[in-house]
N, C-alpha and C positions, 0 to 999 in steps of 0.2 A: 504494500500500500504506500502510494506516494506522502508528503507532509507536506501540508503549504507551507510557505515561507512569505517575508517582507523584505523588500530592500529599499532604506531609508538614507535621507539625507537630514542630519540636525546642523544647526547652524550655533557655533559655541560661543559664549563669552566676550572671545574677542573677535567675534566677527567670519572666523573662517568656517570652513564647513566641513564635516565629516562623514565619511559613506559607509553605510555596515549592511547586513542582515541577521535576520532574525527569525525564529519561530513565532515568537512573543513578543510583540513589538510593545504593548505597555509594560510589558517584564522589564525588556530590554530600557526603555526610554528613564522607568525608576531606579533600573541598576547605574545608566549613568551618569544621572543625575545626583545617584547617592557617591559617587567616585566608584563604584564599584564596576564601572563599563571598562571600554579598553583604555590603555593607559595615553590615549592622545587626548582624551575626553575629561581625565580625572583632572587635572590641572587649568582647567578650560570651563569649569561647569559656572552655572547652569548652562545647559544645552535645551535647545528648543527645535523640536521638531518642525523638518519645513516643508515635508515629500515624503510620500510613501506611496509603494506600490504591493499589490500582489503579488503573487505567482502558485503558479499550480505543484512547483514543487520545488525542493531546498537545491537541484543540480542548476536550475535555471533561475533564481532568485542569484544564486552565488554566481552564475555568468554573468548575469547583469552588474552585479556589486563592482566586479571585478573593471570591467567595460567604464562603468559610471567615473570610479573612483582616477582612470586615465585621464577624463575628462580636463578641461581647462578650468577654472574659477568662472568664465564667463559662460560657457556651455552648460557648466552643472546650473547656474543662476537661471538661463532660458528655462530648463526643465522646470527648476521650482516654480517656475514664472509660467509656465503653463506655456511658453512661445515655441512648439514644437516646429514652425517653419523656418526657424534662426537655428536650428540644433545641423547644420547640414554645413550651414555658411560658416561655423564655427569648430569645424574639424579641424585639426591639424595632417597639414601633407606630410609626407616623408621627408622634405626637407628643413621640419621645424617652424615653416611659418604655416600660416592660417591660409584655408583656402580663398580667402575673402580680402587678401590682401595684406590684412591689418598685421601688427608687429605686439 
């Protein structure tokens, strides 16, 4: 039997943003908030939940985690932001710059 899973973006303290998964995402959001989450989060709290997704199972919650967390600062913000037709123009090419030009 498969396990759903969550994969979350909170946004910490000082502003940056942190990608995880979870089975339990209220488990998970009170563990890091207590310090008890991973240790990018303990030093960083409160942390506020800014995104989350489903998924039908914990192999394909943890590809997305993985994919997400490559993301730039400005791509993960489109996703929070709901602007799914900016997440394209905000890839990174193979050679380090953005396909959209920008630096």
């Amino acid at each position: 039997m498969k396990r759903m899973a969550w994969v979350y973006i909170v946004r910490c303290s000082d502003g940056s943003y942190y990608v995880g998964s979870t089975l339990d995402l209220d488990r998970r959001m009170a563990q890091h908030n207590a310090g008890e989450g991973a240790a990018y989060t303990r030093t960083r709290r409160p942390v506020v939940l800014v995104w989350c997704e489903h998924h039908d199972d914990v192999a394909n919650a943890f590809a997305s985690e993985n994919q997400i967390q490559g993301w730039s600062r400005a791509k993960r913000e489109a996703l929070i932001e709901g602007r799914m037709r900016d997440l394209p123009g905000l890839a990174w090419g193979y050679s380090g710059e953005r396909r959209d030009g920008a630096t």
